[in-house]
N, C-alpha and C positions, 0 to 999 in steps of 0.2 A: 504493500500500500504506500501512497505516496505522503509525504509529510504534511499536504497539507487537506489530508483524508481528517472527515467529520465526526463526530460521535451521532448515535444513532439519534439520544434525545436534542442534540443541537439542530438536525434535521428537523425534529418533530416541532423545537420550537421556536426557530428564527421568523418564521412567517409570524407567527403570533404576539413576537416581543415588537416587531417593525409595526402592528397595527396600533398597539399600544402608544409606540413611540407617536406615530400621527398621530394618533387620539389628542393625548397630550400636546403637540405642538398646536393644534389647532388648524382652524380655516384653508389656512391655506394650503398647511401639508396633505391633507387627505382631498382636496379639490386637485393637487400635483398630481395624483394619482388617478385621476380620470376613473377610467370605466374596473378599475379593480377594487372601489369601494361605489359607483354608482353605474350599475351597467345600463346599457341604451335598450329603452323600452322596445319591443317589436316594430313598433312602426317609424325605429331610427335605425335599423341596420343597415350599414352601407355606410359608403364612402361619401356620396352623392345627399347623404344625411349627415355628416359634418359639423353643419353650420348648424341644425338644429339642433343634434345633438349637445355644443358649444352654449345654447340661449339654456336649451334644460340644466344643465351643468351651473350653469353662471346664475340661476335664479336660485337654485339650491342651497341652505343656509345649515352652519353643522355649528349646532350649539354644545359649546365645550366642557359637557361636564364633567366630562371624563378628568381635562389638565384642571378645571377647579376643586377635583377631588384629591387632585393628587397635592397641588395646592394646600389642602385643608389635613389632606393626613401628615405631609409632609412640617408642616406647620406643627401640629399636636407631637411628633417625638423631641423636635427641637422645643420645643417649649420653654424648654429646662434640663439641659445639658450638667454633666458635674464631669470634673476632672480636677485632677492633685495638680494643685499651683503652690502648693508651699512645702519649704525643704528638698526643691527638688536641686541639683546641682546647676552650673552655670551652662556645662556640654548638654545637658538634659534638655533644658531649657533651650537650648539654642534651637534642638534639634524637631524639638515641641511649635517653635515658631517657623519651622521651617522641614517639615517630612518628606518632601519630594523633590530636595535639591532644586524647585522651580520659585522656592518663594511664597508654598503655601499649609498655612500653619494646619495643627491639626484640625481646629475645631473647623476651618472651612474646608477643609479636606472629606472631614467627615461628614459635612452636608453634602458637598457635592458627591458625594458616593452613595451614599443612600436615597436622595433624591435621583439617581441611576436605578438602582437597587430595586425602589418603591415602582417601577416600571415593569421592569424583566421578572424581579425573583431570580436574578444570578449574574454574576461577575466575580471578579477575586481580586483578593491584593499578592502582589509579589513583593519581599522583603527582598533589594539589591542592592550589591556596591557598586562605584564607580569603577571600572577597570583602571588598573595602574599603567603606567605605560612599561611596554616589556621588558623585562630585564633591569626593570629600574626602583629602588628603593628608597624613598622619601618618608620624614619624619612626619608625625603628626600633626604638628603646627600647619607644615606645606600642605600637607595633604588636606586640611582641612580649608587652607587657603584656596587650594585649589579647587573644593569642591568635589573631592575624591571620598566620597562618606558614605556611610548606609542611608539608604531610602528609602520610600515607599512608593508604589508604583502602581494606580489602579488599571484594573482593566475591564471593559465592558463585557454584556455576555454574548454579544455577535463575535469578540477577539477572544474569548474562549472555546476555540474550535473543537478542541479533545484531551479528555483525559481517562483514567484509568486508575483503579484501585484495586491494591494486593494486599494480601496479609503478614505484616512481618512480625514478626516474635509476637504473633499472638495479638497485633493489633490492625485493624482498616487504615491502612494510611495509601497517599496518594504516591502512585508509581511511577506516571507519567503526565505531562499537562504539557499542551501545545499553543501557544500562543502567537494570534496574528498579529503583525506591528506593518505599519504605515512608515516609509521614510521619505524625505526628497533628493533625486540625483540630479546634481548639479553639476555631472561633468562633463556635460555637451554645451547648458548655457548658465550659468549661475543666476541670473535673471529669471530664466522660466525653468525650473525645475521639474524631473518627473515625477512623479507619484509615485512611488514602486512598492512592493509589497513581501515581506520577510517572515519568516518563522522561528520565535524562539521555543526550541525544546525544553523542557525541564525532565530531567528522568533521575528514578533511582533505583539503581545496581549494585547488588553487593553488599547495599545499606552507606553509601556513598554519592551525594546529590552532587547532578553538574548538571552542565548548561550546553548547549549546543548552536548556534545561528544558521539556519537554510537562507541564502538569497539568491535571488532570480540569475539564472542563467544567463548570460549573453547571446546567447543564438538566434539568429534571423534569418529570416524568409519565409516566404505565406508556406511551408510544410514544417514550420519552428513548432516543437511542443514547450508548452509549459515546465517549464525544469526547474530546479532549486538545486543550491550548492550547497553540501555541508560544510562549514565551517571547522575549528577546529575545537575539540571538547576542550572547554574549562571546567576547574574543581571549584569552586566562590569557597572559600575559607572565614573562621571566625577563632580567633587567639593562633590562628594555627595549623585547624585544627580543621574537617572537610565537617559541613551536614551530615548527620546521618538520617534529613528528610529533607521532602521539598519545601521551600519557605514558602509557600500560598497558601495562601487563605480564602477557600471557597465565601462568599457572601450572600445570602445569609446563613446557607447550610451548605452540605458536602457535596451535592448533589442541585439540579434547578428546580427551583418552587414555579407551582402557579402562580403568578400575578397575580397580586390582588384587585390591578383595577382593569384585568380582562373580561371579566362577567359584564363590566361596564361599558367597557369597549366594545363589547360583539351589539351590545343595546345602545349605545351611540351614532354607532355606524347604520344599523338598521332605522333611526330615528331619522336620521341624516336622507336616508333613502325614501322614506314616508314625507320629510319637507319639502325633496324634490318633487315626488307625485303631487302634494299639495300643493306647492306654489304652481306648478305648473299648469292644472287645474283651474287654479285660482286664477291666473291669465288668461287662459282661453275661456273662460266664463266674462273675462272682464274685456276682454278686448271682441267686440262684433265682428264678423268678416263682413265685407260688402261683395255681392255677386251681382250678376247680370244673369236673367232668365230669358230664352228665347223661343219661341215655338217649336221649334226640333232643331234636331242635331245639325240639320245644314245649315242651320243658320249661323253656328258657331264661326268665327274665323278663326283660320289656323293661319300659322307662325308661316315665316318665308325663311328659305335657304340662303345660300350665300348669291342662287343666281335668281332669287326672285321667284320660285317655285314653290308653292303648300306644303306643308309637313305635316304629320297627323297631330302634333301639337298645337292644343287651343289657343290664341293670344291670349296675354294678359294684360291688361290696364295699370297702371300703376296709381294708387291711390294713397297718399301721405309716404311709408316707409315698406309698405308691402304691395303685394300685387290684389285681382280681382279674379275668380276663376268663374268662365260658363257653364251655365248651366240650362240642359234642356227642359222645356215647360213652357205654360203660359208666360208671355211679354212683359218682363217687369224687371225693376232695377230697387233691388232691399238688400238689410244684414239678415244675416245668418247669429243668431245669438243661442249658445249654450245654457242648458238650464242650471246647469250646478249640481246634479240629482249626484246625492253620493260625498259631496263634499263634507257635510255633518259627520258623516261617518266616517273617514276621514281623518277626521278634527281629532275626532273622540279616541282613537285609534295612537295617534300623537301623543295625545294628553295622559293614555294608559301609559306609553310606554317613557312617559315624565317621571312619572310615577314609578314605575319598575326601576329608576335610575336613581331616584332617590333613595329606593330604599338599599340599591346596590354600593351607594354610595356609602351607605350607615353602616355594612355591613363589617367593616374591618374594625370596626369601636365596639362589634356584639359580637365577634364568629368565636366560635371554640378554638381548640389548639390545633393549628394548620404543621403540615410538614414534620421534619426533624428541629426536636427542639431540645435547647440546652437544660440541663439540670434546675437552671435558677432562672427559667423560663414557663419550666413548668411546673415549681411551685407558685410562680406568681399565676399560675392559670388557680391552682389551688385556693389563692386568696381573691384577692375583690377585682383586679384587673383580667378580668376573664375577655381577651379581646384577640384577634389575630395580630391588632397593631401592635400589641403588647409585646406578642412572642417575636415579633419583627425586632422592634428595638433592642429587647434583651441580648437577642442572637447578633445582631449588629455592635450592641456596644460590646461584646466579646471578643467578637473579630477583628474590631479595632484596636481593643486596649491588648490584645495577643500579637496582632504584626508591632504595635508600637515598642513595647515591650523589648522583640526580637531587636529591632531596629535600633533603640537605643543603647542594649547589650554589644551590639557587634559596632556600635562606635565609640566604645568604649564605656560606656556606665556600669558601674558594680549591678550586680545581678542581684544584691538586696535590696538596692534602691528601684531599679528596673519592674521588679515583681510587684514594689508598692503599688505603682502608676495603674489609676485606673478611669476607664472612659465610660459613660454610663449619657444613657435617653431618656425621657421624660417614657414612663408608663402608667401614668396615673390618668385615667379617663372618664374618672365618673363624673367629671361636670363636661367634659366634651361626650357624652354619651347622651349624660340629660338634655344637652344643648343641639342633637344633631339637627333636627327638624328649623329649631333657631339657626342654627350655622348655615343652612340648606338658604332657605329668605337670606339672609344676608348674601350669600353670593348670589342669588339673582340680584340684589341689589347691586352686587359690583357692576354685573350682565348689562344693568338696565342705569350703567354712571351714577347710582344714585350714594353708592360709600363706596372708599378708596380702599384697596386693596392694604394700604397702611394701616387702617383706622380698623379694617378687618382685622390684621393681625396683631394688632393690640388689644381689642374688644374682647376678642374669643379666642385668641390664640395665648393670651397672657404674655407677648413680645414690649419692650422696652422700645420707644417710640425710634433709637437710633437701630435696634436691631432689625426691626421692623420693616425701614428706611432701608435698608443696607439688603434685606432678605430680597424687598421690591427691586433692588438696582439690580441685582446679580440674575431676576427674572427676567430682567428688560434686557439686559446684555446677552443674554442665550437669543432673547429676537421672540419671547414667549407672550409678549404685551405688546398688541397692537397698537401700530401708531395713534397718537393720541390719547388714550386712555392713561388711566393712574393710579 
């Protein structure tokens, strides 16, 4: 098999984390996608139907509840963050404001992974170091001048192609994980870079973790197959000393979870399809056609060719933005106007399936215990926060405070300071449970301009007016708020 061969559940569910991902992006992402979330009614098939197909399309409106939900759950784990900020060392600390050698501290590191997370139900972090340069031995000081440090490194779960798990001494641990990376070749123009596409291996043999890089072959011409180069193995050491596992961290379990806002998503999309019937509906009810009636058929005029000869094509008239079409019958010149018969039903049809999204929406503040869950996940299932979101957070704040952990140990932090650090999510829900029907009205208020998305997350989410502010900017910069709005 070739390296960049798939896992069987990656198959089963890349389609379904992409539909999410639109969901959440909104309008426009799932309108990019034309006829694979709204396909053309029977009497648009064809090439020659186009343009109508285009008007049906463009009248269709896809209300977002899906990204307000994610929005609102996303909101509820951050609520109330806790992390050890005191007695921790100066290298600890440094390391805390900056986990991914890019500049980005934990605590936004760990939004924006869970706010991934809350999508798929799967991704991982890789614990890495910088590679040294060959043969070459630099002090700590430099090395850390340079940038040469442990980090953290997440990955989505479309770049989680494959992995594998065996049993060593008696325990489930991960044997292999293949991971896709994106890079830019800049050595034909450095200006316009290519795109290219790499695979890091992680495997372990022996009970000894290394690393592997496959990149794209050089060969060309239209009988070129897709090829990858292996690289050369490396051992990533820590005191010294090789792994004896892989440093990743499935999120939020070992394996990929159901989305919790795909039940939403399969009912968004289908909502999206019911406003396209209905506005469209709604138009040809509201716009008359004008015809011309004739005494029969010969009376109709047909179209001319290029040399002036009839074609079996009626002429049409042009009246404002569209045409007039003949018709046989008594002599007369009226609209044609639709009754609407069926639009009621319709409505009501909509307004059910509002309703089914509400309550899909609620659902992760009530569901019982979803997937694999950790120890101190499901005793809190035990106690009062009996929630899926719950099990979410726990399982996440473990994952994180376990690569950070790793991460700080191998830049050097004693291993009893290391073990203190701990990351931890809001899971307390019972006033965002009592509140969900209220939280639900408030975001149609957002829907409808009538409260800011700040005043939201301050209101109901319990956010600090600057955190708040700062949670909206970092929406806006993903391109997730439509111009204008706030």
């Amino acid at each position: 098999m070739a390296v960049n061969s798939t896992h069987p559940e990656y198959i089963q569910n890349v389609g379904l984390w992409k539909k999410v991902r639109d969901c959440v992006d909104g309008e426009h992402a799932v309108k990019a996608k034309g006829e694979a979330y709204l396909p053309r009614p029977s009497g648009m098939i064809g090439a020659k139907y186009d343009a109508a197909y285009a008007r049906y399309l463009a009248r269709a409106r896809f209300s977002n509840f899906t990204g307000r939900t994610a929005e609102g759950l996303h909101g509820s784990v951050f609520s109330r963050t806790s992390e050890q900020q005191e007695g921790i060392s100066e290298s600890f600390g440094d390391f805390l404001r900056n986990v991914d050698n890019a500049g980005t501290s934990i605590g936004k590191f760990a939004r924006e992974l869970s706010w991934d997370v809350l999508q798929t139900g799967w991704g991982g972090i890789l614990v890495d170091h910088s590679r040294l340069p060959e043969g070459e031995a630099v002090d700590v000081a430099t090395a850390n001048r340079l940038g040469l440090t442990a980090y953290l490194k997440w990955y989505k779960a479309e770049n989680v192609i494959n992995w594998r798990y065996d049993t060593v001494d008696e325990r489930r641990m991960l044997s292999l994980v293949v991971l896709q990376e994106t890079f830019d070749d800049t050595a034909n123009d450095e200006f316009a870079p290519t795109i290219k596409t790499r695979y890091r291996v992680l495997r372990l043999a022996d009970g000894v973790y290394t690393q592997q890089e496959y990149t794209p072959s050089e060969t060309k011409g239209r009988k070129a197959k897709e090829e990858f180069i292996p690289g050369p193995v490396m051992t990533p050491r820590m005191g010294g000393q090789p792994f004896s596992f892989i440093p990743f961290f499935p999120c939020p379990a070992p394996e990929p979870e159901k989305s919790m806002l795909l039940d939403l998503a399969h009912e968004n999309i289908g909502h999206y399809q019911q406003s396209a019937d209905l506005k469209n509906a709604l138009h040809l009810s509201a716009s008359p056609t004008l015809y011309v009636s004739v005494e029969n058929e010969s009376h109709i005029p047909m179209e001319k060719d290029a040399k002036g000869k009839p074609t079996n094509t009626p002429m049409t008239i042009p009246v404002g933005g569209d045409v007039t079409p003949w018709l046989a019958g008594n002599g007369r010149l009226t609209y044609a106007e639709l009754s609407g018969n069926g639009l009621a039903a319709m409505q009501r049809d909509m307004e059910a399936s509002e309703t089914r999204m509400k309550v899909l929406g609620a659902k992760p503040f009530e569901g019982g215990p979803k997937g694999v869950e950790s120890g101190k996940a499901a005793s809190i299932h035990a106690a009062a926060a009996n929630s899926v979101l719950g099990a979410f957070a726990v399982n996440m704040g473990e994952v994180i405070t376990s690569a950070v952990r790793l991460g700080a140990r191998w830049r050097g932090v004693p291993d009893a300071e290391a073990e203190k650090w701990e990351f931890s999510l809001n899971t307390n829900y019972d006033g965002d449970l009592a509140k969900v029907e209220e939280k639900r009205l408030a975001l149609e208020m957002i829907d409808d301009g009538v409260m800011s998305r700040v005043k939201f997350l301050m209101d109901y989410m319990g956010m600090e007016k600057t955190d708040a502010e700062a949670e909206v900017e970092r929406i806006r910069v993903e391109g997730r708020i439509p111009e204008g709005e706030y």
